[in-house]
Structure formats: structure tokens, C-alpha cells
N, C-alpha and C positions, 0 to 999 in steps of 0.2 A: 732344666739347665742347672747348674752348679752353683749353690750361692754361694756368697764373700766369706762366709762361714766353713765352707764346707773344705776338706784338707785338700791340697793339690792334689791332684791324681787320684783320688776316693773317689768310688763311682758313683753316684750321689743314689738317693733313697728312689728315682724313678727312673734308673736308668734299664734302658729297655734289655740289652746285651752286656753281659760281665762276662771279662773272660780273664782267670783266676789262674798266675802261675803257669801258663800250658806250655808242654813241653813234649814234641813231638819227634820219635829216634824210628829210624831201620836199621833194625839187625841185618848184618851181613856177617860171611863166614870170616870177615878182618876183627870183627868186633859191631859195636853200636855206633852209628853214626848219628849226633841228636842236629835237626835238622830246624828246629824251632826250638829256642832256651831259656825257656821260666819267662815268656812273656805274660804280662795283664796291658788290657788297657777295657773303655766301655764305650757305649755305645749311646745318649738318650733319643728317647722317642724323639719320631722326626725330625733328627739330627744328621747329617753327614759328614762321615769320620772317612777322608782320603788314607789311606794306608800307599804309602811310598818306599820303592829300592831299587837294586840293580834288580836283574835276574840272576836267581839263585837263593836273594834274601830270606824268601820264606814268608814271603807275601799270600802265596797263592794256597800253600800248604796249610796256613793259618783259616783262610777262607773256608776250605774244604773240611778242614776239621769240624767249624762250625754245623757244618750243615750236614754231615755225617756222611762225606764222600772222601775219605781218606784211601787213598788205593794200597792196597796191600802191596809188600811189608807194611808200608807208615802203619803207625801205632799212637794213639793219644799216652804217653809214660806217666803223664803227670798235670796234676792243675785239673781246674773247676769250668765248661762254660756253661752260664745260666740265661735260660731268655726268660723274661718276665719275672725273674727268682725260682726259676723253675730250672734245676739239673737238665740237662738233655745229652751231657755228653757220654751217657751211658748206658742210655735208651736201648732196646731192641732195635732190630731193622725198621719192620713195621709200624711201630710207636714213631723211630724217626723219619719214616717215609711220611707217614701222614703228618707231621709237622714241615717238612717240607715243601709240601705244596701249600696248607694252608696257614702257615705262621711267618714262613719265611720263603720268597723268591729269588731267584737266581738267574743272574743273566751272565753268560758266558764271552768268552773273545771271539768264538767263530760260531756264529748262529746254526752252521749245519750240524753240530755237534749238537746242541738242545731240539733240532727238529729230524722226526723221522721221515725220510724221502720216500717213503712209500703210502703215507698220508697224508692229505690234504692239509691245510693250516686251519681250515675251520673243524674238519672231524679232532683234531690233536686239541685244538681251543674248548670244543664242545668236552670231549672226553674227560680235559683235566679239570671244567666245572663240575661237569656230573660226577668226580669223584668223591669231591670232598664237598659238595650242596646236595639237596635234594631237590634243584629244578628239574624239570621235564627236557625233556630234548629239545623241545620247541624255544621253550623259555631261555637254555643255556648257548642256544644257535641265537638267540637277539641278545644274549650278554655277548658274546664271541664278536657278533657287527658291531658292536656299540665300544667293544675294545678296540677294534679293528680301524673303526673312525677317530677312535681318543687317540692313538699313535701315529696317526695321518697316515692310512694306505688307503687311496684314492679308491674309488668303485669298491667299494669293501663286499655291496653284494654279489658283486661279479669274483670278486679274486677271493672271497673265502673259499672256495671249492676249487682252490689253482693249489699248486704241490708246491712246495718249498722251492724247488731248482728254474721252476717258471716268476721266483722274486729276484731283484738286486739283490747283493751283500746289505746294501742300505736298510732295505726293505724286511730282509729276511731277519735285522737286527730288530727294527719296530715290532714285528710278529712274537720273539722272543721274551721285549718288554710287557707286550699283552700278555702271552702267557705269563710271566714272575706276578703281576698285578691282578689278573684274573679273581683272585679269591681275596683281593687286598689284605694280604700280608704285612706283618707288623715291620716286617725286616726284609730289605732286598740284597744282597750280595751279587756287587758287579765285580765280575771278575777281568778285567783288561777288555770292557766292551767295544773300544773305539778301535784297539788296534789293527783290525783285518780291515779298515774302512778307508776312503779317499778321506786324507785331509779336509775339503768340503762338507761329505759328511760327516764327520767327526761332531762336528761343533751343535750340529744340530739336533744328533742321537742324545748327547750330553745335557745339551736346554733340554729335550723332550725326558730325559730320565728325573732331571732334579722338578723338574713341572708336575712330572705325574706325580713324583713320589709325594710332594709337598700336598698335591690335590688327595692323595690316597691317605696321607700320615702316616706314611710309612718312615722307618729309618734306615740308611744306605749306608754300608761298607762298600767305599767305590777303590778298589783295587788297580794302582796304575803303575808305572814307571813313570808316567808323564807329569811334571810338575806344573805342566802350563793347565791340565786339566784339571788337578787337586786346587790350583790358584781359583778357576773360574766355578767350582764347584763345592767342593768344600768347606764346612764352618769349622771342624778341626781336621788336622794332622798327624798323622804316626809315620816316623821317619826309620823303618826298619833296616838292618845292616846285621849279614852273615848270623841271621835267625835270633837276634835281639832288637826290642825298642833303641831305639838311640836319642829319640827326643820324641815327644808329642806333646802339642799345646794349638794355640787358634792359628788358623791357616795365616791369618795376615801377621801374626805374630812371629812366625816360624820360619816365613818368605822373604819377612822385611828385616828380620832380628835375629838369622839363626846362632842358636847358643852350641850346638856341638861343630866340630870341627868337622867333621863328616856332611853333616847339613849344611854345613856355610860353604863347603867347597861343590857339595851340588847345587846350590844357588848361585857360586859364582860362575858357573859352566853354563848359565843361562843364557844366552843373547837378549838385553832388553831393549825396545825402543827409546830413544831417545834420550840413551845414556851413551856418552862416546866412553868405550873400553878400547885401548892398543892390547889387549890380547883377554881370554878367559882362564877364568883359574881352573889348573887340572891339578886331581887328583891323581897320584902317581903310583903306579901300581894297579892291582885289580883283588876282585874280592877274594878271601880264600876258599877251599875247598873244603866242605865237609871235613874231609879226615885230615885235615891242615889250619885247622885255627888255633891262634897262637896264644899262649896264655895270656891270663889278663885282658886287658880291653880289647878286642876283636879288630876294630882299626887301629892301632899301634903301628905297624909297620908302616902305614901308612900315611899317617897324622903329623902334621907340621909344628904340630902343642906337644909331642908328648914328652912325658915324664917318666923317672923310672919306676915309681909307683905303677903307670900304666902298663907297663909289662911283667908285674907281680901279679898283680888283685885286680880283677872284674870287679866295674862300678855300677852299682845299683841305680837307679834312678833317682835322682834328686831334683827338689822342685826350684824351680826358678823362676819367679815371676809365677805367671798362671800358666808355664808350662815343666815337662820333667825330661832332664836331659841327665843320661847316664855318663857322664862324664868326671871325672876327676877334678876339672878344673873349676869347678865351681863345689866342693868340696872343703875350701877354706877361706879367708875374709878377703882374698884377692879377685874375686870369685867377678866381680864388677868391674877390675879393670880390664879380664880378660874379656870380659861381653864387650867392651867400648873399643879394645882392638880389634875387636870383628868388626863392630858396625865401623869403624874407619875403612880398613880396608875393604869392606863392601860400599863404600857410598868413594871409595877412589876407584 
């Protein structure tokens, strides 16, 4: 973790994941569309960094960069990501294949997409042990049951040898966590795991993902739109908007105190218990597109702060407290009363 020493936003000396300026464009015959823009943030060992936006943000593109699944066109244009201080985003295939099964796990939003329907959940368990260990078959079918139990799938000796479409969605999402954990990986990347799921389930894939991870030491980039889930699971926040950071700092800091104006109006759109609200705050407008983002600060059009500086110049990240919000408004000694207008009109 960060000491008191260490600069805002510097990713301290053991952090597990850096990811350096990245900047990620498709060519099209209009031109380059950059679709992620000179973000950084990091990652430390068995830490949980929520990364939050609309769709479109540039949540997921970030994700897949990491882990060397960028679908063509995307293209990584620019920036460093390091795991362990080790380059990887320039790796060969196979260099990154094999760090993806054993460095880093991945759990997806629709489970049928990580499991192939034409084999069993324990032959795909077994296979992706014996890739990257050197147990025996024998050996790598009692890790596979022993995963298979750690995820709660009931009769695990009977339903390893059942095929993916013979699970719930519920089910087929635990089989998935087995596999990312399998080879206990340093780093799991969920990518919108709960979404395909009943509300019901939801809650409880979420306990069992931050349980294993924490039992594992792994560290999670938990990828959501959901704020209610980044609240219950996350120790920090990255609040992304039209393929830039816009704030990141500690979840309860972020939730309770948001400093950009973008962040406070997705926090007011929340329903909470036990606060009487006569209406929620919308943000008015929608994100823009690709080949439509407006000079200057990206939320501009749609910001109830803004300034006309914000429609000249893109603002860098500045630290505020112990977190970094690219905003303008904390950019000069006024910087405090604008945060004290927030938290009013958030605790009205």
C-alpha cells in the first residue's frame, strides 16, 4: 500500500500492475479514432481497483489491453503496461498466452464465452492445469475437484464430467472463477462478471470472487458499470469517462466525497436507503462518440461547473486529498470550496 510519503497517484515501489500513459486508437478510413487517452493508474498486490463508467468509456478496452486481447484494428498507440515491473505489452503471442493463464486470470461477463461447449468443465479445468504445471492428469483432476468445491458447485464429483450448458448462468460463472484461479495468478481481470446474472446471484458471485481472491493473494481489476458493486467490493476506484481517468482515490472516499463533477452526478443518480431524496441528480446529455469528443475536458457539454478554460485545455490529473481528479476546479486556491459545494448538495 502507499505510504504518507509516497506522491499521489505514484504507483508505489510494490505495486503489482502499472499501467503507463496507455493509449489505445482504430484506424478507420475517416481517420484514427483514440478510444483510450493517455490513461495511468496501478494496481498493488491483493488490492482491488473497481474501474467504473458508462458504456463506451473504455473500461473494457483497457482491460483487454492488459491481458493481450485487443481485437483488431484496436492497437496499444502508446504508454507502458508493466506487471511485476516486467513490460508485457509487447510480448509476442505466446510469451503473452503463457502469462495469461499463469500470471494473470480472467473472468468474463457471459461464462459461455470462456467455456467451450463441446467439453466437459473438468477436461477444460484439467487441460488449462496441465498447461502451465507439470502435474499428472490424475493430480490435475483432484486440483480441478478441489477448485470445483472452493466455488461451491455441489457434487463436484459428479458435475466435473457434465458440459457447460448442463450448468446455471450462476454456476457456469463459479466454473469460470475456478478456471482464472486455477494456477493462482497474481492478477484476476473481471470483466462485468455479474452482469448476465439474477440480482440474487450477483451478490454472491461477488463475496465468492473477493474471498477467493484475498485467500489466493491475488490482485483484481473488477470492471463494472455498477457502483453498488465497486461500493461492496472495492478498496479503490477509477472513475473513467469517454477513455480518460476522471477521478480515482479510495472507494469510500470517492462514494462519500466525489470531487469531479462527473462522479458526483453519478453518485447522485444512486437511490440510497434511508436518505429521503424528492428527486435524483441527472446528468444531462449522453457520453460522446468516438469521432465527437469536444475539445478540452471531455465532460464539458455536460458539466454544471464548467468553465471556459474547460473548453480550451484538457486537464491532467491533479491530486486532491488521497485521490486524483482531472478537473479544472481544483487547479487554484478555490479548490475547497468547490469540494464543500459538493458535499452539500450531496448530503441535501
Amino acid at each position: 500500500m502507499m505510504s504518507e510519503s509516497d506522491p499521489v497517484g505514484a504507483a508505489p515501489r510494490e505495486a503489482l500492475l502499472q499501467v503507463e500513459n496507455l493509449r489505445i486508437e482504430f484506424p478507420t478510413r475517416r481517420g484514427v479514432l483514440v478510444a483510450v487517452d493517455d490513461i495511468s493508474f496501478h494496481i498493488n498486490e491483493g488490492e482491488v481497483l473497481g474501474v467504473v463508467g458508462e458504456s463506451g468509456a473504455g473500461k473494457s478496452l483497457t482491460g483487454a489491453s492488459i491481458i493481450g486481447l485487443l481485437e483488431p484494428p484496436g492497437r496499444i498507440a502508446g504508454g507502458e503496461i508493466l506487471l511485476s515491473g516486467r513490460r508485457i505489452d509487447h510480448l509476442p503471442y505466446e510469451d503473452m498466452r503463457r502469462i495469461r493463464g499463469r500470471e494473470i486470470g480472467m473472468v468474463f461477463q457471459d461464462p459461455l464465452t470462456s467455456l467451450n461447449p463441446l467439453y466437459t468443465v473438468g477436461r477444460q479445468l484439467i487441460e488449462t492445469i496441465q498447461t502451465h504445471t507439470d502435474l499428472s492428469e490424475q493430480a490435475a483432476r483432484k486440483r480441478a475437484l478441489e477448485l470445483l468445491g472452493e466455488v461451491g458447485i455441489p457434487a463436484a464429483s459428479q458435475r466435473i464430467d457434465q458440459y457447460p450448458h448442463q450448468f446455471s448462468g450462476g454456476m457456469r460463472q463459479r466454473v469460470v472463477i475456478a478456471l482464472a484461479l486455477c494456477i493462482n495468478p497474481k492478477l484476476v481481470i473481471a470483466d462485468e462478471p455479474t452482469t448476465a446474472l439474477d440480482v440474487s446471484i450477483q451478490a454472491q458471485i461477488i463475496k465468492l470472487l473477493k474471498r477467493l481472491c484475498h485467500e489466493h493473494g491475488a490482485a483484481v481489476m473488477l470492471i463494472t458499470h455498477d457502483m453498488g458493486v465497486i461500493a461492496e467490493t472495492a478498496d479503490r476506484v477509477a472513475v473513467m469517462y469517454a477513455g480518460r481517468i476522471a477521478e480515482v482515490g479510495p472507494v469510500s472516499q470517492v462514494i462519500k466525497h466525489a470531487r469531479h463533477p462527473y462522479t458526483h452526478g453519478l453518485m447522485g443518480s444512486i437511490p440510497m436507503i434511508g436518505h429521503d431524496m424528492e428527486r435524483l441528480t441527472q446528468i444531462d446529455g449522453s457520453m460522446p462518440r468516438l469521432t465527437e469528443i469536444p475539445r478540452g475536458c471531455a465532460f464539458n457539454p455536460r458539466c454544471p461547473k464548467v468553465m471556459e478554460r474547460c473548453r480550451l485545455d484538457r486537464p491532467e490529473p491533479l491530486p486532491v486529498g488521497n485521490s486524483q481528479v482531472a478537473c479544472w476546479l481544483y487547479d487554484d486556491p478555490s479548490a475547497e470550496v468547490e469540494e464543500i459545494v459538493f458535499g452539500e448538495a450531496e448530503n441535501g
